[in-house]
C-alpha positions in Angstrom: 91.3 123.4 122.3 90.3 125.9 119.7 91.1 126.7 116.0 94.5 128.9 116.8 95.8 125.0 117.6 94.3 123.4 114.7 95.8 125.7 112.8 99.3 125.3 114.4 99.8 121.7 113.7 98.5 121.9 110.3 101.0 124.3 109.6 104.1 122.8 111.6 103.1 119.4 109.5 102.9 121.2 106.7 106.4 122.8 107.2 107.5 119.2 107.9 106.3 117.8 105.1 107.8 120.7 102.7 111.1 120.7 104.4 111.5 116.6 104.7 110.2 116.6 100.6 113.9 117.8 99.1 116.1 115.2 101.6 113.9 112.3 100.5 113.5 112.6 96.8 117.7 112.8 96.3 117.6 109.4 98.4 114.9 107.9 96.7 116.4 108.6 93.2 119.8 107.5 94.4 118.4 104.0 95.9 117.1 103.8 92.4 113.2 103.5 94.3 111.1 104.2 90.9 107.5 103.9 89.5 106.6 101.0 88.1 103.8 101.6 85.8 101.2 99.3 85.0 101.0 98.0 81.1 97.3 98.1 81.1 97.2 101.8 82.5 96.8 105.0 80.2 100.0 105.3 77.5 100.7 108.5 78.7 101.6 106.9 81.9 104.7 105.2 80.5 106.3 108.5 80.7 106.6 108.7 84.4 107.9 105.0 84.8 111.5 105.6 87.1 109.9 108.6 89.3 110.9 108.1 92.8 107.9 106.7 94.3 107.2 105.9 98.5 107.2 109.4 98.8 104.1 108.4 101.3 107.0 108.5 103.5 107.4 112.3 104.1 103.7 112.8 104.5 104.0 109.6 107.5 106.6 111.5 108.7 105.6 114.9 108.9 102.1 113.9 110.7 103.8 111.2 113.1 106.3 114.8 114.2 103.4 117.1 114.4 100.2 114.8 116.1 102.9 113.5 118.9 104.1 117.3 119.6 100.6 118.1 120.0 98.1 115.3 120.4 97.3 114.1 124.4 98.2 110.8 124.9 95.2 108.2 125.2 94.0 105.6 123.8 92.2 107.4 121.0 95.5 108.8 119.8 97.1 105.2 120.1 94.6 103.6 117.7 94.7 106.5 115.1 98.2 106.1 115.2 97.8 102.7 114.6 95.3 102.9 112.0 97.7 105.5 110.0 101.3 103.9 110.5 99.9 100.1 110.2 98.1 100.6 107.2 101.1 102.7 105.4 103.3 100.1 107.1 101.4 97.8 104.4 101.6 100.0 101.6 105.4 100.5 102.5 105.9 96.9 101.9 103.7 96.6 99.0 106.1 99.1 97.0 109.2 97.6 98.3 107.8 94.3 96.6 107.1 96.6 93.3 110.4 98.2 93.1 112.9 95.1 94.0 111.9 92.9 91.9 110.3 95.7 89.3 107.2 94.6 88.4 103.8 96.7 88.9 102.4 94.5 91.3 104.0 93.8 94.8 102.2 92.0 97.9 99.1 89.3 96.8 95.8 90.3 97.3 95.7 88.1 100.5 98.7 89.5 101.1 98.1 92.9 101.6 94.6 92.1 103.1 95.9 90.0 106.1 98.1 93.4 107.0 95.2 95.4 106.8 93.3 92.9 109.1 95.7 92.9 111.3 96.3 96.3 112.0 92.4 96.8 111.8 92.1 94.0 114.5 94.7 96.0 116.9 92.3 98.9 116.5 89.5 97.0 117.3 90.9 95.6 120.6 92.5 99.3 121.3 88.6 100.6 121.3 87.0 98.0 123.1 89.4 99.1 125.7 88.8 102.5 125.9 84.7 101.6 126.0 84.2 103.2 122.8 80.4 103.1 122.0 79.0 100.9 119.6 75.9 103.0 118.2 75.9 104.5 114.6 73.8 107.6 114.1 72.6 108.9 110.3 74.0 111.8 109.5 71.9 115.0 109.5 69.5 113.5 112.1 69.1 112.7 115.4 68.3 108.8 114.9 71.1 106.5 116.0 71.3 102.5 116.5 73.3 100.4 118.6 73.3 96.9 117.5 76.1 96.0 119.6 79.8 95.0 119.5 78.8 91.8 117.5 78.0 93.7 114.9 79.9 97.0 115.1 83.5 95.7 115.3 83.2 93.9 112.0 81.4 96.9 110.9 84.8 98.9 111.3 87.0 96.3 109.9 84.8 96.3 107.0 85.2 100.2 106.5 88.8 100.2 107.4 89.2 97.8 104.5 87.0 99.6 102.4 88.2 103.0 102.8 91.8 102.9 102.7 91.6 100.9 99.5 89.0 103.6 98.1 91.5 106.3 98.5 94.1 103.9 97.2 91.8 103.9 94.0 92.0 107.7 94.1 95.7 107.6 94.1 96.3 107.7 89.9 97.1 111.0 89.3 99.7 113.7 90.0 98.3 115.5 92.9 94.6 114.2 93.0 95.0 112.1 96.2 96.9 115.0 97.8 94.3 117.6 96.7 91.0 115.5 97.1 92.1 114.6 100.5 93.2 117.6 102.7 89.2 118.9 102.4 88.3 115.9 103.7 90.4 115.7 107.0 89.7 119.7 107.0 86.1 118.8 107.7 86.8 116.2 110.3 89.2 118.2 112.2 86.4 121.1 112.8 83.7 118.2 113.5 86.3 116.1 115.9 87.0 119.7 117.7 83.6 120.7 118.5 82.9 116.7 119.5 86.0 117.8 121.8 87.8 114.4 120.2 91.1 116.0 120.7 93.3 113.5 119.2 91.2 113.1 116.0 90.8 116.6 115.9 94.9 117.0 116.0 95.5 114.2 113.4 92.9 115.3 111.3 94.6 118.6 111.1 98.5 117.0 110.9 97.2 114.9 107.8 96.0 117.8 106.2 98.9 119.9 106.7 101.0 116.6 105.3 99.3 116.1 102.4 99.4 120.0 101.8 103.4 120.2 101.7 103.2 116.9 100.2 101.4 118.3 96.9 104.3 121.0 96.6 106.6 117.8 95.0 103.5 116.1 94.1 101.3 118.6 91.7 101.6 118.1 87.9 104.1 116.7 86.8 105.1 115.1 90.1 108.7 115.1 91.2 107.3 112.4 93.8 104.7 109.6 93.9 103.6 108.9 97.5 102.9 104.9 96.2 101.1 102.6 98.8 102.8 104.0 101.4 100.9 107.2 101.7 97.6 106.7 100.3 96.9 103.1 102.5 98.5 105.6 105.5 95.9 108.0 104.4 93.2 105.5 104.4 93.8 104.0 107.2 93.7 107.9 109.2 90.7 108.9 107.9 88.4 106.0 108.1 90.1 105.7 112.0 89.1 109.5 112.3 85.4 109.0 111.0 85.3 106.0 113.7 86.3 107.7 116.5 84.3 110.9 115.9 81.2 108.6 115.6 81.0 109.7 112.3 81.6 106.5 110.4 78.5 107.0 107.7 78.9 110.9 106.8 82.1 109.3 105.1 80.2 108.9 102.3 79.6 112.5 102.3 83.1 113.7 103.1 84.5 110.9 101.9 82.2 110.9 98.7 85.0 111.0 95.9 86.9 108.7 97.4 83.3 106.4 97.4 82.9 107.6 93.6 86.3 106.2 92.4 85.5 102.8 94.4 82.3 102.1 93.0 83.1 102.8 89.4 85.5 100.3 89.9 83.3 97.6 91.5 80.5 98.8 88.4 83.3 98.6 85.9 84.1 95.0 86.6 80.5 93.5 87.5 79.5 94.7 84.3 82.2 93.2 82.3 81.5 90.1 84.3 78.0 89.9 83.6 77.5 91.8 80.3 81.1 92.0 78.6 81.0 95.6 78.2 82.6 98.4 79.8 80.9 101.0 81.6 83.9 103.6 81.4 86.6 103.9 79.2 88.5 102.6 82.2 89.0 102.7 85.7 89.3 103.8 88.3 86.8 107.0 87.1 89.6 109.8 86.6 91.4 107.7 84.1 87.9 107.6 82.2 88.1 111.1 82.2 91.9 111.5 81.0 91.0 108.8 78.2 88.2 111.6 77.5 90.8 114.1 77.0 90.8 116.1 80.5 94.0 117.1 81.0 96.0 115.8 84.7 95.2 119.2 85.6 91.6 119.8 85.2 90.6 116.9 86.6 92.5 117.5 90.0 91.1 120.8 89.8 87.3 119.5 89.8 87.9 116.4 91.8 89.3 118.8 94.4 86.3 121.3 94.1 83.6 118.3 94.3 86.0 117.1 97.7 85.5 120.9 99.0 81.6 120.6 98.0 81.2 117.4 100.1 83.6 118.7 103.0 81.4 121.5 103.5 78.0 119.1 103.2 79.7 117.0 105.5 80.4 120.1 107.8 76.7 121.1 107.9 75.4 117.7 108.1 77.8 116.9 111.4 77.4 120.2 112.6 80.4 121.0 112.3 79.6 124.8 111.3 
């Protein structure tokens, strides 16, 4: 495989995702499938309350097309598939929940976290079949440890669970998700292809092309949310790619802004706990920012130039250059 194919399915996803964009915002509008927006969120929110949202849908659709026209079937492809449909499968139902009985909250937290199990669980089983190795190396070095399945298949299920809902934190603007991601599966599609992991390499690339023609409805102001749908989907691809390339801790280079808006979060709320004071103006850390007066625009703009930072950190650091 070399970068001529890479290329190919970005693009063909991309052309998906473009082309699939103006036949499902008419039928989300029409089925009345709006934005509910959060009371407690920023006022200049309420505006966008009634946007069609589960646009996640177009960019599920537009990678499903392109990684199965040119993925090789095996069992790596089956659990990334898994990974990316099972978790957006979640967020699909999660805004269903929101949007029938209109409220901003849809499935429980228990809820939503026994799907993600689930679906993590299927993975797990998927790559204990395949013999997929159990050692986790430091990025940058050569140094690697295998503690065995024991503890590396809870391992995953923690970082599935941890990553799809940190890029779920990320999803609060128009077009940041979309913009902070596609460097990010960029960088694991050039590391996957010189690892020769074919299949992560492809869906890498067919997630970046999706997101891509996603942002085209997406950027500022957005025409389209993607909801739970796409950014769990999103998740869930991404922290399956970084486990299957055996690159599960340079997430948190790659991956850094995604880890950023997570822990400000987790900060945020220990420190109300303990102190009853707020670190940030509020959270996740982009609405701290917007609260600040940063525009929707300039903070996509340097959220996505940190993510191209950290891609090409990660790059070096995986050898992927």
């Amino acid at each position: 495989m070399d970068l001529q194919l890479l290329f190919l399915t970005a693009v063909v996803s991309f052309v998906l995702a473009v082309l699939v964009g103006p036949l499902c915002i008419p039928l989300l509008q029409r089925l009345k499938l709006g934005q509910q927006v959060r009371g407690e969120g920023p006022e200049a929110h309420l505006k966008k309350a009634g946007t069609p949202t589960m646009g996640g849908i177009v960019i599920l659709l537009a990678f499903t097309l392109a990684f199965v026209k040119f993925s090789v079937i095996n069992a790596e492809f089956y659990a990334l598939l898994t990974a990316t449909l099972g978790f957006g499968l979640v967020g699909l139902s999660d805004d269903l929940i929101k949007i029938v009985k209109k409220r901003s909250l849809g499935l429980t937290s228990l809820q939503k976290l026994a799907g993600q199990l689930l679906f993590s669980a299927i993975c797990c089983w998927l790559l204990i079949d395949s013999g997929h190795s159990t050692a986790l190396s430091v990025p940058g070095t050569h140094f690697s440890f295998d503690w065995g399945g024991w503890f590396y298949y809870p391992f995953i299920v923690l970082m599935l669970l941890a990553v799809s809902n940190a890029v779920n934190f990320t999803d609060g603007l128009d077009g940041l998700l979309a913009s902070v991601s596609a460097p990010a599966f960029g960088a694991y599609a050039l590391i996957a292809m010189q690892a020769t992991q074919f299949p992560s390499a492809l869906g890498a690339a067919a997630m970046a092309g999706a997101v891509l023609g996603f942002l085209v409805y997406n950027a500022h102001p957005a025409k389209v949310f993607m909801g739970d749908t796409g950014s769990l989907g999103i998740g869930g691809a991404i922290g399956m790619i970084a486990i299957l390339t055996k690159q599960e801790l340079l997430f948190l280079i790659i991956g850094g802004v995604f880890v950023i808006e997570m822990l400000s979060v987790v900060l945020q709320v220990a420190s109300f706990k303990t102190r009853g004071k707020r670190i940030f103006k509020m959270s996740p850390i982009h609405h701290h920012y917007e609260l600040s007066g940063w525009s929707e625009w300039r903070i996509v703009a340097v959220f996505f130039g940190v993510s191209l930072v950290l891609a090409a950190l990660g790059l070096y650091l995986g050898k992927g250059l």
